[in-house]
C-alpha positions in Angstrom: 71.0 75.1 42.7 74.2 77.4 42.4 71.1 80.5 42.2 69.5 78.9 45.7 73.0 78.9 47.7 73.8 82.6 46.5 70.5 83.1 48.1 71.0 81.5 51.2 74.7 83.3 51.7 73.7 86.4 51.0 70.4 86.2 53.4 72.8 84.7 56.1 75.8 87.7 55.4 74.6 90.2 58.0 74.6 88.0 60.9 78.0 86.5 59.5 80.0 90.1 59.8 77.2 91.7 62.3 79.1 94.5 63.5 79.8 95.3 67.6 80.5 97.5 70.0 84.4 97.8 71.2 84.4 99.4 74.6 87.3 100.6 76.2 88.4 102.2 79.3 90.8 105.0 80.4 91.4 105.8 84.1 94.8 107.2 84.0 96.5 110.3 82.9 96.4 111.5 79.1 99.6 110.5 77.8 101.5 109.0 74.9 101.0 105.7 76.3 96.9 106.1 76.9 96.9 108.0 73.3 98.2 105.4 71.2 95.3 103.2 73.2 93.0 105.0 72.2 94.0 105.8 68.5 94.8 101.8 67.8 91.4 100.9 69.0 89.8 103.6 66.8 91.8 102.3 64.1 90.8 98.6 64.5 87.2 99.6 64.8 87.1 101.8 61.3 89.2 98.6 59.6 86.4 96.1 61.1 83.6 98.8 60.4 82.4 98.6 63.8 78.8 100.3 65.1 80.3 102.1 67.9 83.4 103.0 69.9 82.3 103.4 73.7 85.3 105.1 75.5 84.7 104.7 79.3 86.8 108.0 81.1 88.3 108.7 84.3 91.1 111.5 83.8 92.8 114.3 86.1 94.1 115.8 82.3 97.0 115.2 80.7 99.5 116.5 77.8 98.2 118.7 75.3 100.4 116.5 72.2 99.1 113.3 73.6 95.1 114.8 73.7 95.4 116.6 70.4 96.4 113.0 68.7 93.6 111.7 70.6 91.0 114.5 69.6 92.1 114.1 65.6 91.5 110.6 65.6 88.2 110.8 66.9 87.1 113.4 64.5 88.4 111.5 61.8 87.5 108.4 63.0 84.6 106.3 60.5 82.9 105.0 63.8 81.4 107.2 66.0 82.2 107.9 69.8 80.4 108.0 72.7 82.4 108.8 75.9 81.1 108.3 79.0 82.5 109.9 82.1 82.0 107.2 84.9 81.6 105.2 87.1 79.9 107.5 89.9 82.9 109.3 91.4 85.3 109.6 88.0 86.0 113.1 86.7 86.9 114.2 82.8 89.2 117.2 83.8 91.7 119.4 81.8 92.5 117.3 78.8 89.5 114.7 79.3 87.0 117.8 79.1 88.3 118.4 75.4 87.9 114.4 73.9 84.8 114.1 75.9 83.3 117.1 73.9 85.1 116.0 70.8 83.0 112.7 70.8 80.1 112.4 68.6 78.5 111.6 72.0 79.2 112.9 75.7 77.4 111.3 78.5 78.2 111.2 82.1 76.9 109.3 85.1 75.5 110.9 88.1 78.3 111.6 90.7 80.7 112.6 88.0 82.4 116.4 87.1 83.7 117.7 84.4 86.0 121.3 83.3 88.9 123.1 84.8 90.7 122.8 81.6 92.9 126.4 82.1 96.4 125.3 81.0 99.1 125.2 83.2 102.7 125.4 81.5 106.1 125.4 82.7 108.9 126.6 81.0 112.3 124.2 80.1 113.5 125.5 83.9 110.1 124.2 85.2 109.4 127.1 86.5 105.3 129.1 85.2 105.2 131.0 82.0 105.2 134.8 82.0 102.2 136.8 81.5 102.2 137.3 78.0 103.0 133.7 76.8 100.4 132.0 79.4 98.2 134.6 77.9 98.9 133.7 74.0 98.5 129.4 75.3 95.2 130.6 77.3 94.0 132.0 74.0 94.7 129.0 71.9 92.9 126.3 74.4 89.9 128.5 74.6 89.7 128.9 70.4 90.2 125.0 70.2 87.6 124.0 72.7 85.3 126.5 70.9 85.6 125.3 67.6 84.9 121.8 69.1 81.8 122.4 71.1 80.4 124.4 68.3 81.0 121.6 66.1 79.1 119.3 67.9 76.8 121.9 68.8 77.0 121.8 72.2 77.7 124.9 74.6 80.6 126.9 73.5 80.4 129.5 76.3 80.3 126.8 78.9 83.3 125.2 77.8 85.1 128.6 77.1 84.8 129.0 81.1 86.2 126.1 81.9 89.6 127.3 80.1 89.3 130.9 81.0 87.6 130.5 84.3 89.0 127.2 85.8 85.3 126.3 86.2 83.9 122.6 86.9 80.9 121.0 86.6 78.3 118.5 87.6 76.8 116.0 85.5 73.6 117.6 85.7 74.2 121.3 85.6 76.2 120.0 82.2 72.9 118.3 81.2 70.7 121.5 81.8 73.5 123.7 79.9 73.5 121.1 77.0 77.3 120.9 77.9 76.2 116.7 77.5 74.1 114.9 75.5 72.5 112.7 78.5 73.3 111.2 81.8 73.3 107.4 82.1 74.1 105.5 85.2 75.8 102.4 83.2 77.7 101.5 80.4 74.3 99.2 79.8 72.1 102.1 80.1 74.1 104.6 78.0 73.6 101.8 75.3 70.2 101.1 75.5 69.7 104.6 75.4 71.6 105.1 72.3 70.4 102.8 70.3 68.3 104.2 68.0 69.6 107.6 68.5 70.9 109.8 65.2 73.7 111.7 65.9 75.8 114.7 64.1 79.3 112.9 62.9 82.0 115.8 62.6 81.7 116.0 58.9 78.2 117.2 59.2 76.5 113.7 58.1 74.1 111.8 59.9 74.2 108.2 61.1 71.5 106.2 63.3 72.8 104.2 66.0 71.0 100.7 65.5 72.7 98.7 68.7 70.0 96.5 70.2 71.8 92.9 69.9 74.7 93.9 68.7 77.8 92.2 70.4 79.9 93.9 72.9 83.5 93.7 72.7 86.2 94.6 75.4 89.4 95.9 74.3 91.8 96.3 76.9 95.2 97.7 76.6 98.1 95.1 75.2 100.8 93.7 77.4 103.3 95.9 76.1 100.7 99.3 76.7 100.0 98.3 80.5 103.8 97.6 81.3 104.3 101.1 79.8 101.5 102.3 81.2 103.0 101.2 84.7 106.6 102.4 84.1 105.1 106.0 83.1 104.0 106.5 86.9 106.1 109.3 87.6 106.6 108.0 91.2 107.4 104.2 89.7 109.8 106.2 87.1 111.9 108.2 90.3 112.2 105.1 92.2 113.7 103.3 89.3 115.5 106.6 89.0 117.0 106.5 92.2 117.9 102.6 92.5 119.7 103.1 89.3 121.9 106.0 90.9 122.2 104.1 94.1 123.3 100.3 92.7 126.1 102.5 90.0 127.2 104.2 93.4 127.6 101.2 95.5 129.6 99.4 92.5 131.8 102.6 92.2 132.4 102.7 95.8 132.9 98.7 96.3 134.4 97.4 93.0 133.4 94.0 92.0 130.3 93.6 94.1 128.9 93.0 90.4 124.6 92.8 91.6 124.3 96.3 92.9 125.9 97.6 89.5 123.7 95.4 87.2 120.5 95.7 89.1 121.2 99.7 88.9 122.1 99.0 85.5 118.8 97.7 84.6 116.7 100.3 87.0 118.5 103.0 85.5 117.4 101.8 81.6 113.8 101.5 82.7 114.1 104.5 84.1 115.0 106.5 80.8 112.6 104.0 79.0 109.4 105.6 81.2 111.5 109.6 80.8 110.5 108.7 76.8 107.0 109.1 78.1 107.1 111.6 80.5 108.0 115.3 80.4 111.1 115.2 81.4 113.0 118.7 82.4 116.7 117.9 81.5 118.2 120.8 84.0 116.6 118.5 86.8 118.0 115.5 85.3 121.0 116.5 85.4 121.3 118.0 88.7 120.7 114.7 90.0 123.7 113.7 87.9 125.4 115.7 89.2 124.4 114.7 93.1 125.7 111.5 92.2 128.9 113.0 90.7 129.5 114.7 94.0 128.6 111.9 96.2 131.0 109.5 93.8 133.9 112.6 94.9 133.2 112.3 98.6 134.8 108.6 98.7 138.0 109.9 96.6 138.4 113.7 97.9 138.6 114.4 101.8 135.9 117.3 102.1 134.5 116.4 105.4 130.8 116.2 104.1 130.6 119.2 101.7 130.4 117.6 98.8 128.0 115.2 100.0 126.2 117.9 101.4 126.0 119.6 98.1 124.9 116.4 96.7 121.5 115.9 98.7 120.6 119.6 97.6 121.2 119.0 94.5 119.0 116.0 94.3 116.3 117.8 96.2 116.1 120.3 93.9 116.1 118.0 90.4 113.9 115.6 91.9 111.2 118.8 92.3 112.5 120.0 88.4 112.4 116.0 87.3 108.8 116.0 85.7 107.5 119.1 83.9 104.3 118.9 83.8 101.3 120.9 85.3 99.0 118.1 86.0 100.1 116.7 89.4 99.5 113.1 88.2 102.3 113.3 86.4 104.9 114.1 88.1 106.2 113.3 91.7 104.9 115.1 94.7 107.1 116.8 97.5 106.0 114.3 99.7 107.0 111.7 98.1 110.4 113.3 96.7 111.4 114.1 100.6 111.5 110.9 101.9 113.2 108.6 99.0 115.8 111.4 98.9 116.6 111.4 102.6 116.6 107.1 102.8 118.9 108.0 99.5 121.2 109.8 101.7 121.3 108.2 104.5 122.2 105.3 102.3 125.3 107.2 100.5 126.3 108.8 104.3 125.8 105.1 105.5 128.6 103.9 102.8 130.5 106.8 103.0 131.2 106.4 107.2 132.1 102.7 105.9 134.4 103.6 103.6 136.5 106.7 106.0 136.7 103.5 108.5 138.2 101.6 105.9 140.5 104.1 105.5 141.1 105.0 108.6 141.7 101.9 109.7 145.4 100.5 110.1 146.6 97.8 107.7 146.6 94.3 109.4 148.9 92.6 106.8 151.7 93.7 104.1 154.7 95.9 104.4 152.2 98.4 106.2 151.0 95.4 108.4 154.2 95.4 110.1 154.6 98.9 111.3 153.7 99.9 114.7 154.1 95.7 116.0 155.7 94.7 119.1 158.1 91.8 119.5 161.5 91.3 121.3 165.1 91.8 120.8 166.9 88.1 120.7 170.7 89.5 120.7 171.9 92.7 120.9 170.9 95.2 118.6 174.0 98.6 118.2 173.1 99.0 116.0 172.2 95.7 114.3 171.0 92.5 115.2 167.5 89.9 115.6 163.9 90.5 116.4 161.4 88.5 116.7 158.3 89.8 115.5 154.9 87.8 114.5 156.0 84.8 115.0 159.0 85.2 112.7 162.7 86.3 113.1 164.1 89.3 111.5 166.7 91.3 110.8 166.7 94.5 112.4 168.3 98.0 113.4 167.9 100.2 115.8 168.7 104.0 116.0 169.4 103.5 119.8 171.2 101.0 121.2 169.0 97.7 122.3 169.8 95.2 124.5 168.7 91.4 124.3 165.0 90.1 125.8 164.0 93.9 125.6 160.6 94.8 123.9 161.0 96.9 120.7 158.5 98.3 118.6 158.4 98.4 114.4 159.1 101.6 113.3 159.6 100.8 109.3 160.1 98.0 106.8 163.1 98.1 105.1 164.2 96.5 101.9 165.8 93.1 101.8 163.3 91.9 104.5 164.9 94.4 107.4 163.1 96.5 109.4 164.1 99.3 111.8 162.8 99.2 115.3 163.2 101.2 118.4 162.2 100.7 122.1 158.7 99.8 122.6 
């Protein structure tokens, strides 16, 4: 009996722990945030021993540390890798250009490009490279996409050109270089196509893809990797940026208003939460600092404008300096930089014309209050005598003889609730 249930587990096993497909998809730049996608999911589908890991990419590039992670993992990964370059419309450039060929396989559907992977750095200042170190980064990119392609023996002078020459390229005129494996039109079709297919792992070994009725399993990203994935939007990251700056200001400028400060507060930590993620260039950061230093000066220190002046240059120029990162995705644009820094300053001139009023503006109660009020002699004032003045009467002095029912005007306040007043 015990012999005949053996027997039965062991027939029913396979279709107990049949294995599946885990697809995932990546449409945004190549980041921390996207790498650590990618690498848990490759880790879960090794752990699980999973038949296939079906990355779905849409990518303008990314960071070279975030793609190299991304790249290692793959190679080392137990499961293979497909990556498909779609829908019709989507692009693998830069960064995607080196996982896609780093795959076990690379398939794109028709309507799709691929290449332009020359590297683009900046220095700290965020200013371009010289000649000599562009040269040395050039040389690097170009030996690591070779020893890829000729790895998975695909076409290493193709690739070559896309980091030496910029170049780009079709789905099909990769297909006729053996740049890809195949062209499929769907995630379905690139299946069905694949299964049954040996491919070449990275070690050299061969496995056969056996994935006819095999389950399919979606892995998105986690709560915690889309909320960062959001907060990394370079645009998303300068706004936060900027409302930070602007609710400390307003607090600093109107004490006690309490929201502005804590809503800048919390802007401001989400802010350097996303800067984790992104390149930041710290000379930019802190020339926006130090616009917000200025503008804070401008309420305490009478410079007619200057400093606030010197402020909105300032932030012009960090906000350009902010992001460091050649791949435009990543950083914010000049369009978009102009127009949050000018409703920025118009904000800071709008408070600052508030506050010179305020100062400006004659005290309407106090000792100060007093000064300047009109009221009317009730004796005889030579040089002493009584006023009466809002509503109250005073003692009072005048330097010039006054006589009773004439009008006199506050001049000063004087201790032991006396003031001096002459003729109004």
């Amino acid at each position: 009996m015990r012999a005949k249930i053996l027997l039965v587990l062991t027939l029913l096993w396979p279709f107990s722990a049949a294995a599946e497909v885990l697809k995932i998809r990546v449409d945004a730049p190549i980041h921390p945030v996207t790498s650590e996608y990618i690498v848990k999911v490759l880790e879960t589908a090794d752990r699980d021993g999973a038949d296939l890991v079906l990355l779905t990419l849409d990518t303008p590039g990314g960071l070279d540390t975030s793609m190299r992670e991304i790249i290692t993992a793959i190679v080392n990964a137990k499961t293979p890798v497909a990556v498909w370059v779609g829908p019709s419309g989507s692009r693998a450039a830069s960064a995607g250009l080196f996982i896609a060929l780093a795959a076990d396989v690379f398939a794109m559907a028709p309507g799709t490009s691929t290449g332009a992977a020359h590297p683009v750095g900046v220095s700290i200042t965020g200013q371009g490279m010289d000649k000599t170190m562009e040269e040395k980064v050039v040389n690097d990119a170009a030996a690591y996409i070779r020893s890829i392609a000729e790895k998975r023996g695909r076409n290493v002078s193709l690739a070559e050109d896309a980091v030496r020459k910029s170049l780009s390229y079709t789905e099909k005129e990769a297909l006729d270089a053996r740049l890809i494996d195949l062209v499929a039109g769907s995630e379905d079709e690139l299946l069905a196509r694949l299964d049954g297919r040996t491919v070449k792992r990275f070690d050299g070994s061969a496995v056969t893809l056996t994935l006819a009725g095999k389950p399919v399993s979606e892995r998105p990203m986690t709560f915690r990797q889309r909320f960062l994935l959001t907060i990394a939007n370079p645009n998303l990251a300068y706004i936060l940026l900027m409302i930070g700056l602007l609710g400390l200001y307003f607090e600093f400028s109107h004490p006690g208003a309490v929201l502005p400060g804590v809503l800048g507060g919390i802007s401001l930590l989400l802010a350097v939460f996303a800067f984790q993620i992104l390149p930041i260039n710290y000379v930019g950061l802190g020339l926006i600092l130090l616009a917000l230093i200025l503008f804070v000066l401008e309420i305490k220190v009478q410079s007619f404008g200057m400093l606030a002046v010197g402020g909105i240059i300032a932030m012009i120029i960090g906000s350009l300096m902010l992001i460091k990162s050649p791949v435009a995705a990543l950083r914010p644009s000049l369009s978009f930089v102009l127009p949050v820094v000018i409703a920025f300053a118009g904000i800071v001139l709008f408070l600052l014309t508030l506050v010179f009023r305020a100062h400006r503006r004659r005290p309407a109660t106090g000792r100060e209050g007093m000064v300047g009020e009109i009221g009317t002699a009730r004796t005889d004032l030579s040089p002493a005598g009584k006023v009466f003045v809002q509503g109250e009467l005073w003692d009072a002095e005048a330097d010039a003889p006054v006589r009773a029912g004439e009008k006199v005007k506050v001049v000063a306040v004087l201790d032991g609730l006396k003031i001096r007043v002459g003729k109004a």
